[in-house]
C-alpha positions as CSV (number, residue, x, y, z in Angstrom):
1,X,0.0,0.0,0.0
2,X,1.5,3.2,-1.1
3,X,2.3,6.1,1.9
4,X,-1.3,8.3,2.1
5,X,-3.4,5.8,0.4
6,X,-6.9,6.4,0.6
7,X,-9.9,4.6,0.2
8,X,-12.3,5.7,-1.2
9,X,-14.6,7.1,1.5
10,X,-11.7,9.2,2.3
11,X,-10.4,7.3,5.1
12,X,-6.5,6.4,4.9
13,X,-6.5,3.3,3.7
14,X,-4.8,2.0,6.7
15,X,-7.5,2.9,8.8
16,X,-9.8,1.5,6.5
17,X,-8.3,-2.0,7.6
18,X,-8.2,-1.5,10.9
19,X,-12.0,-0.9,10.9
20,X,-12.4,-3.9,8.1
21,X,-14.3,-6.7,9.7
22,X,-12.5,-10.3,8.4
23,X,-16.0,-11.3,7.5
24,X,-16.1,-8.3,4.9
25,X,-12.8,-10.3,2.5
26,X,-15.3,-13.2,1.0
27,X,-13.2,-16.4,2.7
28,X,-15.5,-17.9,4.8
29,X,-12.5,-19.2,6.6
30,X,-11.3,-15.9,7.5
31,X,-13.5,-14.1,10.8
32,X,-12.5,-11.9,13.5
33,X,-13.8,-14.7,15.7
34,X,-11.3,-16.5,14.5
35,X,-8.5,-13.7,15.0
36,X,-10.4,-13.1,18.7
37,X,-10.1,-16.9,19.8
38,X,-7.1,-18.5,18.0
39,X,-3.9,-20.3,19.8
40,X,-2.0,-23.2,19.7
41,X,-5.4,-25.6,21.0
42,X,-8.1,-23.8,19.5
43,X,-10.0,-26.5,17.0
44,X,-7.8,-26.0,13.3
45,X,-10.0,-23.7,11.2
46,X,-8.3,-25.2,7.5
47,X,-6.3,-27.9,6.4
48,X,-5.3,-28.5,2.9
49,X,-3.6,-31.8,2.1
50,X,-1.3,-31.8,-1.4
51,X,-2.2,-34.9,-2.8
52,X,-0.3,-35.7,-5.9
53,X,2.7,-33.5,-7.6
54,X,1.4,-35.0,-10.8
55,X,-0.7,-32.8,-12.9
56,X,-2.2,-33.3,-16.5
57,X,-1.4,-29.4,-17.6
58,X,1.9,-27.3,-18.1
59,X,0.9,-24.1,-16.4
60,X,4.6,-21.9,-17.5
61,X,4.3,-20.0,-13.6
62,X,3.7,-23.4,-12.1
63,X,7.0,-23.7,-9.7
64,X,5.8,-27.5,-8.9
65,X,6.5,-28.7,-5.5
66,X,10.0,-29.0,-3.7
67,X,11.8,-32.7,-4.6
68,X,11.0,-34.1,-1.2
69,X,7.0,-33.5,-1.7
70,X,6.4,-35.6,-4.9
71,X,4.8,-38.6,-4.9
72,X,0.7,-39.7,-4.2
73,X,0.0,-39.2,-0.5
74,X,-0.8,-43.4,0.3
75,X,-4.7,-43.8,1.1
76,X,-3.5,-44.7,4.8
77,X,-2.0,-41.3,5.2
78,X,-4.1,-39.8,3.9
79,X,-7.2,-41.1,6.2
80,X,-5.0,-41.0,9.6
81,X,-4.0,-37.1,8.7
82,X,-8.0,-36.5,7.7
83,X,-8.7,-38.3,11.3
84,X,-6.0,-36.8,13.1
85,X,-7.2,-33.0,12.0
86,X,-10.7,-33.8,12.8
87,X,-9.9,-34.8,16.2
88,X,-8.5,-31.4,16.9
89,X,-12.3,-30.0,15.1
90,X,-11.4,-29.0,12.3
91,X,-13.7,-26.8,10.0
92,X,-12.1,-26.9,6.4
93,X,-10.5,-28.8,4.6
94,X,-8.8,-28.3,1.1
95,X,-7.4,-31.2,-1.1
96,X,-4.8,-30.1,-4.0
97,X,-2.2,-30.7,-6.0
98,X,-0.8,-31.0,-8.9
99,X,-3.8,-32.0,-10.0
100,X,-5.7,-33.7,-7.1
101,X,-8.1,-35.5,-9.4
102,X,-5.4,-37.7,-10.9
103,X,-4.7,-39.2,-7.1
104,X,-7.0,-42.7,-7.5
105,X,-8.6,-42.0,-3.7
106,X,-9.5,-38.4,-4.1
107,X,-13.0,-39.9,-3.4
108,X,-12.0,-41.8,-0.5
109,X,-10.7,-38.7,1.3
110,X,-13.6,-36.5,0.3
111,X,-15.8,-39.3,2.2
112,X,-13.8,-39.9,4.9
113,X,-13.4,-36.8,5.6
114,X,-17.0,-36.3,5.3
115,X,-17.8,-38.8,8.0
116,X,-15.7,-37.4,10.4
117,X,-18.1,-34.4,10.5
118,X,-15.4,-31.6,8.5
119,X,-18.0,-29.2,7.0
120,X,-16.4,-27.5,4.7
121,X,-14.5,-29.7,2.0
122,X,-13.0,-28.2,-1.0
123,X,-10.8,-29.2,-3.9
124,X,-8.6,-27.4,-6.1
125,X,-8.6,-28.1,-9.5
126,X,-7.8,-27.1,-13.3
127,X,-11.3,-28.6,-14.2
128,X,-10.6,-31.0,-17.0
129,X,-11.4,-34.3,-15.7
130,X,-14.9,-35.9,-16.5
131,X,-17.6,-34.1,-15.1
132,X,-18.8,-37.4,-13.6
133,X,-15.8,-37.6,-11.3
134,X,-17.2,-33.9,-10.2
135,X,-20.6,-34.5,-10.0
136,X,-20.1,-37.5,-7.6
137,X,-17.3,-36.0,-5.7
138,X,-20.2,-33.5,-4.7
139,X,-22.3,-36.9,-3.9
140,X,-19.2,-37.8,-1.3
141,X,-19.2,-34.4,0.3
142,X,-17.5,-31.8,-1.6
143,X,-19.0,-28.4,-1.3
144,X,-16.1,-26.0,-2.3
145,X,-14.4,-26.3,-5.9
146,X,-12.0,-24.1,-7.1
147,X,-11.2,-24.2,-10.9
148,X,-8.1,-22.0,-12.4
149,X,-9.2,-20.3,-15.7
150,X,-6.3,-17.7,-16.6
151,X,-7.8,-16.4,-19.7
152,X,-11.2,-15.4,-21.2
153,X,-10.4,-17.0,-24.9
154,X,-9.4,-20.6,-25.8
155,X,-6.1,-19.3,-27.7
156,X,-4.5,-17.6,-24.4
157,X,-6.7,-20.6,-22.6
158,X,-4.5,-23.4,-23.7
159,X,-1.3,-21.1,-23.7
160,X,-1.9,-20.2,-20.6
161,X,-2.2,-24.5,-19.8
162,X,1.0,-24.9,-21.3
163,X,-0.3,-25.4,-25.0
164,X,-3.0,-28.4,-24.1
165,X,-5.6,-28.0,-27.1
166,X,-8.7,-28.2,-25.5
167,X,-7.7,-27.3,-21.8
168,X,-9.5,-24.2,-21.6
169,X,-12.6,-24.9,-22.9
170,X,-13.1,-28.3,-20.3
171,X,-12.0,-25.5,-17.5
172,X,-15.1,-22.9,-18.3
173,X,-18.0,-25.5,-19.2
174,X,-16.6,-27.4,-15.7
175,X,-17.2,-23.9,-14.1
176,X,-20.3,-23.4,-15.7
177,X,-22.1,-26.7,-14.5
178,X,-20.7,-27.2,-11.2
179,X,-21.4,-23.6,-10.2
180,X,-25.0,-25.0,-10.3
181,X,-24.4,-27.5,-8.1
182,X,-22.6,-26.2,-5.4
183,X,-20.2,-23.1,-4.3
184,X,-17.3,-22.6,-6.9
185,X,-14.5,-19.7,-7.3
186,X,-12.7,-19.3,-10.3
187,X,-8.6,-18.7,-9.4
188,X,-7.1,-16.6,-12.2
189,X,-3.3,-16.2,-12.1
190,X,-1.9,-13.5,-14.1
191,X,1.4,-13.4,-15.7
192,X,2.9,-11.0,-18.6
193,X,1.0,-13.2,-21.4
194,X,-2.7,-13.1,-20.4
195,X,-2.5,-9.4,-17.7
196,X,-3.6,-7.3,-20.7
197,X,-6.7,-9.5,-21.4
198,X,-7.1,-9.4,-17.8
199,X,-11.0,-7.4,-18.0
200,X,-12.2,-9.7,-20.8
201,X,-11.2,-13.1,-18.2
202,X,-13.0,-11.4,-14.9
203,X,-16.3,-10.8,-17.2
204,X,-16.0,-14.0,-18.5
205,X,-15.2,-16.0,-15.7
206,X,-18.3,-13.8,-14.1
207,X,-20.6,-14.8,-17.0
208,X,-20.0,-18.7,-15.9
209,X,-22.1,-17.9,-12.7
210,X,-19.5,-18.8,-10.2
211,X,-19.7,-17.5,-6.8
212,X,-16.3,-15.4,-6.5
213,X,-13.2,-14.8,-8.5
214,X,-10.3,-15.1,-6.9
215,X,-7.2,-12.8,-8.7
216,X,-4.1,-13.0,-8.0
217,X,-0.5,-12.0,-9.6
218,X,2.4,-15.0,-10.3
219,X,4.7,-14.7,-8.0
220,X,6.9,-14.1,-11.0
221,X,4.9,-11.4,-12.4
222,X,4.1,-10.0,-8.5
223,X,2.2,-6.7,-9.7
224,X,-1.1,-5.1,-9.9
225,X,-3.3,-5.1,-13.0
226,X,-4.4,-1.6,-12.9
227,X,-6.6,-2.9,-16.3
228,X,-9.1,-4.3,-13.7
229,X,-10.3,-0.6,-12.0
230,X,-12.6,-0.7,-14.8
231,X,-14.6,-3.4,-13.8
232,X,-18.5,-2.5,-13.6
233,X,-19.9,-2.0,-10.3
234,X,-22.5,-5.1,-10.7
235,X,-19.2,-7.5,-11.3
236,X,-17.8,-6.3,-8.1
237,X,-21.1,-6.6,-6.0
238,X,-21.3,-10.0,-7.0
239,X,-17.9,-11.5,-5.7
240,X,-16.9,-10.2,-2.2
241,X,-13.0,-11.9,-3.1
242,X,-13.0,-10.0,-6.3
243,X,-14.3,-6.5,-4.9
244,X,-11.4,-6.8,-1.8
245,X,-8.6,-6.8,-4.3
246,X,-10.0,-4.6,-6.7
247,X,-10.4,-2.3,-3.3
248,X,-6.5,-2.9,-2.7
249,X,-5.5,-2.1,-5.9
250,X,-7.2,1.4,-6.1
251,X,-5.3,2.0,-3.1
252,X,-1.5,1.3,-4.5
253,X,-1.5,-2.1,-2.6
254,X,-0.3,-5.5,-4.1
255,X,-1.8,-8.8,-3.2
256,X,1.4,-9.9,-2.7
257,X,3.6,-8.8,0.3
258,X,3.9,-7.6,3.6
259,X,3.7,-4.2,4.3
260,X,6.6,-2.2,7.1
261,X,3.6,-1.5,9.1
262,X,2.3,-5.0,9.0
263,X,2.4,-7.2,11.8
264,X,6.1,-9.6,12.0
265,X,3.9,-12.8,13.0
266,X,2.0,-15.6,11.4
267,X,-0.2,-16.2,13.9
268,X,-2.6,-18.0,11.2
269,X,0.1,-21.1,11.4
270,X,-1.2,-22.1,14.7
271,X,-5.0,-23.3,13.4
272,X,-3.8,-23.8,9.8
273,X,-1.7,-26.5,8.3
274,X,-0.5,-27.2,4.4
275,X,1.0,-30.8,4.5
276,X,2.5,-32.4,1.3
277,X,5.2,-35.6,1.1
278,X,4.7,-35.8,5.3
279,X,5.7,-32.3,5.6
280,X,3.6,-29.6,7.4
281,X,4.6,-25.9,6.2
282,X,3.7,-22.4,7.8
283,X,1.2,-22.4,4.5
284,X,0.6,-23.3,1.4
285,X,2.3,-20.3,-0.6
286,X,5.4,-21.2,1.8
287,X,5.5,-24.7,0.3
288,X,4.8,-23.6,-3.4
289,X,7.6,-20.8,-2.7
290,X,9.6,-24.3,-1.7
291,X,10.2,-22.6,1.1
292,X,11.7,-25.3,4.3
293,X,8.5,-27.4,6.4
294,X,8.1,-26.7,9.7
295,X,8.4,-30.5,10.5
296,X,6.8,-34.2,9.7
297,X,2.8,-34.4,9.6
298,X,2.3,-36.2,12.5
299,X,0.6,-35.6,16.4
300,X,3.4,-33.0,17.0
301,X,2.1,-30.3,14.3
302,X,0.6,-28.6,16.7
303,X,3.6,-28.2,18.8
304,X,6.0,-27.2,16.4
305,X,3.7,-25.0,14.5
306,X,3.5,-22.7,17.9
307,X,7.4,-22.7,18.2
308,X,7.4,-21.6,14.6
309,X,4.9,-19.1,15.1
310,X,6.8,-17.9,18.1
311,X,10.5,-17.8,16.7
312,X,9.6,-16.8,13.4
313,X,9.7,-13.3,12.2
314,X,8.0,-12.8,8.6
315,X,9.5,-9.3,7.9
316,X,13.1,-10.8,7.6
317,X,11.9,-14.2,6.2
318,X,11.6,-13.3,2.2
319,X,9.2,-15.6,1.0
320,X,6.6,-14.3,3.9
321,X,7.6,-10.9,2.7
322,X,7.3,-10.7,-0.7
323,X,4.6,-13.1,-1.3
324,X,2.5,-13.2,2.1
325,X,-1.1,-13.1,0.8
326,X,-3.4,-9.8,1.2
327,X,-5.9,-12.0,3.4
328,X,-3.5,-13.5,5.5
329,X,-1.7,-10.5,5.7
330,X,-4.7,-8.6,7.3
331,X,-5.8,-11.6,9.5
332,X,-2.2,-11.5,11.1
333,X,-3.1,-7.9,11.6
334,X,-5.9,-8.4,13.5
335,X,-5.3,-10.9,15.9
336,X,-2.2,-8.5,17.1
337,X,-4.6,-6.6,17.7
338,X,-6.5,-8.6,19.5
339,X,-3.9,-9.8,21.5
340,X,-1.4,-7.2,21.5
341,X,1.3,-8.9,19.9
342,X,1.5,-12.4,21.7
């Protein structure tokens, strides 16, 4: 956020935040409650288990996953981590990949970990397997889909897929059915190639009747698409996600990065855990950033992840830094001030 920013109310911009209720950012995850009650034994809030590195598409900003992560995540892992997590009451859980609909059990964990009582059960996805395996995935449990659709045209579609003919065009007619079957966001990632086509994807991506649109910049690309102020008002009103950044980007502020004036701990690590290859990370951006895990996935997360949260200052780490996320940014805000600091 750039010195003076102001919203546009007229408030400075950091005041704006300050006054922002968590609610108000469109993760359901996210909630001052949350910020108000969270510690090292509060129930976990989200989850998200990497099952496969494997992935059917070429994405060119895809970094993969660190060497000692690849591999399918064993169906008896998989089911002890889904138990372990629910044990501690968790809310949300996110399964992802690679491509998480290549693993051969992603049904099996949906179910499992609908029968342990998780509410909220969401899977990331590029949207190109059969919509069958959708359709009965939401039979199992699923409730929460997010599909990745970087462009608004098949040509910069497949491109943008790493030249898959085709790839595109199973993403957006995915979108359009699931999104009337259950909740569904639409993750666009924009790079050099596709940010000057960046309006024509949003209304696009808004015309397949998803709930929200989630934008965000490559880490490689790590800038704001000033393109996207032109949005129509109706667009915005109709994804809370969307109308956040487009908010942040009015006011000179990135989605990537932490701020001088932004709080120096990750106090989101203590009720949230990304785990891939046995390996827990402070989150998932951490891990895609192959940044080092915390420790094994085992009964000791909980543990380590306070020691972390502790020891570990974000402002001098640099891939907390530079590519800390907007919402996590401002959750770690608030629950300083919560609970002044510690």
């Amino acid at each position: 956020m750039t010195a003076g920013a102001t919203t546009a109310s007229g408030r400075p911009a950091k005041e704006r935040e300050k006054a922002m209720r968590l609610e108000e950012i469109g993760f359901y995850t996210l909630s001052d409650e949350r910020a108000r009650t969270a510690c090292a034994d509060s129930p976990l809030r989200r989850c998200e288990l990497v099952l496969t590195e494997r992935c059917n598409l070429k994405c060119p900003y895809c970094r993969g996953l660190p060497s000692d992560c690849v591999g399918d995540v064993s169906l008896a892992h998989g089911k002890e981590l889904i138990s372990l997590w629910a044990g501690w009451e968790l809310d949300n859980i996110r399964f992802s990949g690679g491509e998480p609909m290549l693993h051969p059990h992603i049904g099996d964990f949906v179910s499992h970990a609908s029968s342990n009582g998780i509410k909220r059960i969401a899977v990331s996805t590029n949207g190109t397997a059969s919509f069958g395996r959708y359709e009965r995935l939401v039979s199992l449990g699923a409730n929460d889909f997010s599909v990745s659709l970087d462009a608004g045209c098949c040509s910069i579609g497949d491109a943008m897929a790493g030249d898959i003919p085709g790839a595109w065009g199973k993403a957006a007619e995915t979108i359009r059915r699931l999104s009337k079957l259950t909740y569904v966001t639409v993750g666009i990632v924009f790079t050099e190639t596709n940010a000057a086509h960046a309006v024509e994807t949003v209304m696009f991506a808004d015309s397949l009747g998803a709930a929200d649109i989630r934008i965000i910049p490559s880490a490689q690309y790590n800038r704001a698409v000033a393109s996207l102020l032109d949005l129509p008002r109706d667009v915005l009103d109709r994804h809370p996600i969307l109308r956040y950044r487009i908010r942040h980007m009015a006011e000179g502020r990135n989605v990537r990065g932490i701020g001088e004036d932004d709080s120096q701990r990750c106090a989101i690590a203590m009720d949230d855990v990304a785990v891939a290859g046995g390996w827990h990370f402070p989150c998932i951006i951490y891990l895609r950033e192959h940044g080092a895990p915390i420790g094994p996935a085992d009964r000791s997360m909980r543990a380590r992840r306070r020691e972390w949260f502790l020891s570990h200052d974000t402002h001098k780490d640099p891939i907390c830094s530079g590519n800390c996320i907007d919402c996590v940014v401002d959750y770690n805000n608030k629950w300083e001030r919560f609970h002044g600091g510690m």
